[in-house]
C-alpha positions in Angstrom: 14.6 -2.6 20.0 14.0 0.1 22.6 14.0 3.5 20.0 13.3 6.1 23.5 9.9 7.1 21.5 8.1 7.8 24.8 6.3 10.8 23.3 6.1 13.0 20.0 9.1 15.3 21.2 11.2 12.1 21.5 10.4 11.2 17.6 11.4 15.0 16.7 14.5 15.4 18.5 16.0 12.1 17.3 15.0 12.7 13.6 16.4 16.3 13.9 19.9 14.2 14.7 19.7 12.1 11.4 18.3 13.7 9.0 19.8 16.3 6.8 19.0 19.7 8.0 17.4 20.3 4.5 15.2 17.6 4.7 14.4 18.5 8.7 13.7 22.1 8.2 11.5 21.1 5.1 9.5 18.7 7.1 9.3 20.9 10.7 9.1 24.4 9.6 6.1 26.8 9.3 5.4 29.8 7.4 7.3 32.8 8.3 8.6 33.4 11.8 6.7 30.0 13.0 4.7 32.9 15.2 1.5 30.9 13.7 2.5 27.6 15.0 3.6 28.9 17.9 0.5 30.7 18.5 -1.5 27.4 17.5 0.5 25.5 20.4 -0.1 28.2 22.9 -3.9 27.8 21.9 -3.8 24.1 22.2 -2.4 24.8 25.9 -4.9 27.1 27.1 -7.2 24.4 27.0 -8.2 22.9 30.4 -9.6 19.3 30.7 -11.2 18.6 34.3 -10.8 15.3 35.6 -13.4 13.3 36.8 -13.5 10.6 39.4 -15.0 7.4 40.8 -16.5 6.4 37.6 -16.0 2.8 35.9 -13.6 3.7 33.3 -12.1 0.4 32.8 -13.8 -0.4 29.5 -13.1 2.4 27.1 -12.4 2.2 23.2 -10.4 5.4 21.3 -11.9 4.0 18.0 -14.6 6.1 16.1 -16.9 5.7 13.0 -15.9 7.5 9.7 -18.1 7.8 7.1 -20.3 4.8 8.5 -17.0 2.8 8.6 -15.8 1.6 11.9 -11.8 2.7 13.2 -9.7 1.8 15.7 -8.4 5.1 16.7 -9.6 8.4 16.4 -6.9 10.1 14.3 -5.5 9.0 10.6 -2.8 10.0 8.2 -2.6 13.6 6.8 -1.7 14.0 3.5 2.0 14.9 3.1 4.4 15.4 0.3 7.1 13.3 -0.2 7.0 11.3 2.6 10.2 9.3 1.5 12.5 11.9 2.7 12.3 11.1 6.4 12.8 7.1 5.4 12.8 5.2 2.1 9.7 3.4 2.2 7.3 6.1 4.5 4.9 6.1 2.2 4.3 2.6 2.6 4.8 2.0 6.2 1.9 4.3 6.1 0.4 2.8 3.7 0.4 -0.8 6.1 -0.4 1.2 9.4 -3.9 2.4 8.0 -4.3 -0.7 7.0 -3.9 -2.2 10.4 -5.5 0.4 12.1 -8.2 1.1 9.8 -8.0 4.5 9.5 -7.7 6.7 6.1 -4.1 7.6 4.6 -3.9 10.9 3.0 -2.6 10.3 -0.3 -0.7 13.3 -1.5 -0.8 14.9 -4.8 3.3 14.7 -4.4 3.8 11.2 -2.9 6.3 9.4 -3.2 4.7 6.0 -4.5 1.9 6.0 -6.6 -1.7 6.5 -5.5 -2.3 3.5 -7.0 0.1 1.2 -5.1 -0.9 3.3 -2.0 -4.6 2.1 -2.4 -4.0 -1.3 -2.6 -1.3 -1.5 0.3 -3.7 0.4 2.8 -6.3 -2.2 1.5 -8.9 0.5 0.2 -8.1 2.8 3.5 -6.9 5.3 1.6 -8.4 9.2 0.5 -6.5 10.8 -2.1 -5.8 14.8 -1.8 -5.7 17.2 -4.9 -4.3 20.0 -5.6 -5.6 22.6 -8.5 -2.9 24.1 -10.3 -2.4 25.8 -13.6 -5.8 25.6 -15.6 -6.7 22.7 -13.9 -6.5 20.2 -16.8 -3.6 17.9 -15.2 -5.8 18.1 -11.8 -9.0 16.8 -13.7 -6.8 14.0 -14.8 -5.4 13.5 -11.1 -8.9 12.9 -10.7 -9.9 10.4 -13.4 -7.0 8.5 -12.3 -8.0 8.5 -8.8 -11.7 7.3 -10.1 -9.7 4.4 -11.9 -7.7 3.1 -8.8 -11.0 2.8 -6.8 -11.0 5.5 -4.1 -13.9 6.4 -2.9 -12.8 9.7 -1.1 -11.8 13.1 -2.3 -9.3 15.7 -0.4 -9.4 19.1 -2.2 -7.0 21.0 -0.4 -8.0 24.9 -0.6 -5.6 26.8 1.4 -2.7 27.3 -1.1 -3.4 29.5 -3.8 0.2 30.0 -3.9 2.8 28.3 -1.7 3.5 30.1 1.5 7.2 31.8 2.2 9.1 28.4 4.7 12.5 30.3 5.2 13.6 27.6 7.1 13.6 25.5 3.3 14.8 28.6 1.3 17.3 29.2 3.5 18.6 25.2 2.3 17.6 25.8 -1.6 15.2 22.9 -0.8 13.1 22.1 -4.3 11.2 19.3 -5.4 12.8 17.2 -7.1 15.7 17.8 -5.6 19.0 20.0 -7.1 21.9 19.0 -5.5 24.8 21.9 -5.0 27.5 22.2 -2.9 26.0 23.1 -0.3 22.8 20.1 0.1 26.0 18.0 -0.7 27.9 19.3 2.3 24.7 18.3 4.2 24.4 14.8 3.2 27.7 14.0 3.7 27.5 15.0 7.4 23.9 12.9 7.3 25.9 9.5 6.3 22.9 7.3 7.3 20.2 9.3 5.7 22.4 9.9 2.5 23.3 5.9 2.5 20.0 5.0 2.8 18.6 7.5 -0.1 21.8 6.4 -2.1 20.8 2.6 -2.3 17.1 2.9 -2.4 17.2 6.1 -5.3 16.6 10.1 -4.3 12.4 10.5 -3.6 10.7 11.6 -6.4 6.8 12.9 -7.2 5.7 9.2 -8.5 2.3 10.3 -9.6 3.8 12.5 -12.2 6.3 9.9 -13.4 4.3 9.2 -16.7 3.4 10.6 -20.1 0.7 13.6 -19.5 1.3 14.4 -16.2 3.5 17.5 -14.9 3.9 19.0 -11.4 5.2 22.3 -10.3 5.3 23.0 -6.4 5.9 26.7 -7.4 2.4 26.9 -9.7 -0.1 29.5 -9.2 -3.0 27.5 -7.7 -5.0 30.7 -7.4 -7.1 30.5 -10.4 -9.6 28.0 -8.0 -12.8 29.3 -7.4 -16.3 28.2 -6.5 -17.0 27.2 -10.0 -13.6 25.3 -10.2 -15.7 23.5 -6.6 -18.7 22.8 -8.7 -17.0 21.1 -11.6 -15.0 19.2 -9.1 -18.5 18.0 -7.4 -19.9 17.1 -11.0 -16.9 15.1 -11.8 -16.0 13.1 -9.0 -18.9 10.6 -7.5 -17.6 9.5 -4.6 -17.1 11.6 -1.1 -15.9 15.1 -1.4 -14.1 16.7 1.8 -12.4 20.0 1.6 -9.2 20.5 3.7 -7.8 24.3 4.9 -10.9 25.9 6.2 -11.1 28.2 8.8 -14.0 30.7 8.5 -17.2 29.8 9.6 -18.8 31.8 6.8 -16.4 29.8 4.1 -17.4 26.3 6.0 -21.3 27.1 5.9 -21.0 27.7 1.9 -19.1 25.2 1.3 -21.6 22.5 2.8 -24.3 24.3 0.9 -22.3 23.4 -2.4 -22.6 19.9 -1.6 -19.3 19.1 0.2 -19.5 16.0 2.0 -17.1 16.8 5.0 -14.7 19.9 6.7 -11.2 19.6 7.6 -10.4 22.8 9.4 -6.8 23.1 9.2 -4.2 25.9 8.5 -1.9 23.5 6.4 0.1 22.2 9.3 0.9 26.1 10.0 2.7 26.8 6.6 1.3 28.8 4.8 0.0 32.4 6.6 1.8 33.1 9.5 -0.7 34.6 11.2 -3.4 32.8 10.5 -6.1 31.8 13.2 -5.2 29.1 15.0 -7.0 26.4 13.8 -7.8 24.8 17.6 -9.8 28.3 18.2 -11.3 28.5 14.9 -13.3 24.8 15.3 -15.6 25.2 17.8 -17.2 28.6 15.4 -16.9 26.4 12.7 -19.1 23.6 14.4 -21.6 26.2 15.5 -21.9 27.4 12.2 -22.5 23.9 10.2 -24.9 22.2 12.9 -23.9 19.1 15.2 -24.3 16.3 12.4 -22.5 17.6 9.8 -18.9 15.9 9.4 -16.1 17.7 10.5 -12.6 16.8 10.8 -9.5 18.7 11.9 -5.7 18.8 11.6 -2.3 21.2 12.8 -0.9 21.3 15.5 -1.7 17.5 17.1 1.3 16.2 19.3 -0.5 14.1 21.9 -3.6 11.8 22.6 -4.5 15.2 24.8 -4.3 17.4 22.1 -6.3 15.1 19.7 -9.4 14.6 22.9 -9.5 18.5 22.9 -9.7 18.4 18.8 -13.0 16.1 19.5 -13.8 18.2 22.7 -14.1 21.1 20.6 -15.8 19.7 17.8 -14.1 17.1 15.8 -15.2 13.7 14.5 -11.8 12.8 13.5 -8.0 13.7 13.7 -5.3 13.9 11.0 -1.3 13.3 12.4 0.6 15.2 10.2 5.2 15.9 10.7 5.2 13.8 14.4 4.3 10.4 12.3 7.4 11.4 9.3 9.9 11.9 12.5 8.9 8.6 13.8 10.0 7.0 11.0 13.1 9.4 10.5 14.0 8.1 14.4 12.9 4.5 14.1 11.4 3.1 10.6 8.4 1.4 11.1 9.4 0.0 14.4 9.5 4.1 15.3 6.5 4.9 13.7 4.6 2.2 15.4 5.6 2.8 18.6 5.0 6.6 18.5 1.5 5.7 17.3 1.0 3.1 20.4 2.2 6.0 22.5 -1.0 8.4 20.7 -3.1 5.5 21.5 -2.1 5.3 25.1 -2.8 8.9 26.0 -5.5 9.1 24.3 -7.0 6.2 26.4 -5.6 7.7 29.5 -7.3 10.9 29.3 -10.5 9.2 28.7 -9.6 7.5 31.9 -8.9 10.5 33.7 -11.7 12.4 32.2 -14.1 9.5 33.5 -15.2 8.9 30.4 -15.4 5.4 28.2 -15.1 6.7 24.0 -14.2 10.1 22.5 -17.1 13.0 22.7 -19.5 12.6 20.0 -18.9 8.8 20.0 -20.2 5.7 22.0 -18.7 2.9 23.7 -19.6 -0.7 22.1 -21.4 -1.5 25.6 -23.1 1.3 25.4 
């Protein structure tokens, strides 16, 4: 079936068409007046590749090592709540893309399948993000269950001591789980395939909170983390540790001292300070700051296989996709998200091509 997914733009504009405008605006928007993501883009922009020529570029592999494990592209799956609300089933279409691809999922604190089904359908590619809430004590059992199902990898996500001001949600009384009032009703109704399609399958809900002992509140004050809440986080959890929402150089450098296995600089997908540094400009300092070796991935902002080269360009060993892949699937299940993740894989080979090179900087070839 030919979906018309011939680029990221193509996957937003068809999900903005079928999806309620609630669920749309709760996936798209951006902290304040967007002027952060905007500002993001327009950094993204400003970035000129040159184009090389007359060199063999006919053998060239997008694919990367992670954590000493071979992928087979260069970006994976970001974290992202309730992934269910752009299709029933995201999570696991997901799920069976890192799988085939090899690439980590991001396993939200607020999925929408357990992190323990998640796990075994991405056949062990799967890190799972935290969030520290409250006094912690339902986060340090987050983690001990995490331990349990066997991952290996650790997201603590930093940059929201409290949840940042979307209007674009607000304005739709968009809460998790969901309260339905006249007005989200009113939406649905004019959403018939999205609201079918929820209706027969059951509404999303948080599914690692949905037993004894466990309680989630999007709303909670996460500000009570600090460097000590870091160090009993390191203590408790043996596997790899990356931290996720940095963008100070001075922040990155002390957190690698503490014993932080990896970066991910990223401004939360632009949602949560408006005016923010753009993550894109804030990279480069950040690899200066923690040395050439030293892990460091990046998400926001990523619409194209040229966006994600510049990410590496500027100092990146790996790429999260955040919204673009939850549109595919809004625009095309996973016959949409598949394709819009061919199309990723395409540019990003094609700008290797036109940049007369044969991998992604900071990687080699397997011929070479």
């Amino acid at each position: 079936m030919t979906l018309g997914i011939h680029s990221s733009d193509d996957a937003r504009r068809i999900a903005k068409r079928r999806l309620p405008w609630m669920v749309f605006d709760y996936i798209d928007g951006a902290a304040g007046r967007a002027v952060g993501a905007d500002r993001n883009r327009t950094a993204f922009d400003a970035i000129e590749l040159t184009p090389k020529i007359l060199r063999d570029v006919s053998n060239r592999h997008i694919g990367t090592t992670l954590f000493d494990h071979a992928t087979k592209a260069p970006f994976g799956i970001s974290p992202m709540g309730m992934c269910n609300l752009s299709g029933p089933g995201a999570d696991l279409m997901l799920a069976r893309l890192a799988a085939r691809e090899k690439v980590p999922l991001g396993v939200s604190t607020v999925a929408s399948t357990p992190l323990e089904k998640l796990i075994e359908v991405a056949q062990g590619h799967a890190w799972f993000q935290l969030y520290f809430s409250g006094d912690g004590t339902g986060t340090f059992k987050l983690v001990e269950r995490a331990k349990s199902a066997g991952y290996e990898t650790l997201i603590l996500t930093v940059d929201v001591p409290e949840v940042g001001r979307r209007p674009r949600e607000l304005r739709h009384g968009f809460t998790m789980p969901f309260r339905i009032g006249p007005k989200q009703f009113i939406d649905f109704a004019l959403h018939p395939r999205w609201s079918l399609n929820a209706l027969f399958r059951g509404r999303p809900e948080m599914a690692n909170f949905q037993m004894p002992g466990f309680t989630f509140d999007r709303t909670e004050s996460r500000a009570r983390a600090d460097w000590d809440t870091l160090r009993k986080l390191r203590d408790a959890w043996p596997g790899r540790l990356v931290v996720k929402g940095v963008l100070d150089a001075d922040d990155a450098t002390q957190l690698q001292n503490a014993g932080v296995d990896a970066i991910q600089v990223s401004s939360h997908g632009s949602r949560q300070l408006d005016s923010a540094r753009p993550p894109i400009s804030a990279l480069a300092d950040i690899r200066a700051a923690v040395g050439p070796d030293y892990p460091l991935f990046y998400d926001t902002g990523l619409r194209s296989g040229e966006d994600v080269f510049k990410a590496f360009a500027q100092g990146a060993n790996f790429t999260f996709l955040g919204r673009i892949l939850q549109f595919a699937i809004a625009a095309g299940g996973e016959e949409g998200l598949q394709q819009l993740w061919d199309v990723l894989r395409s540019e990003t080979s094609i700008t290797l091509a036109q940049l007369g090179l044969t991998a992604m900087p900071g990687t080699k070839a397997p011929n070479a």
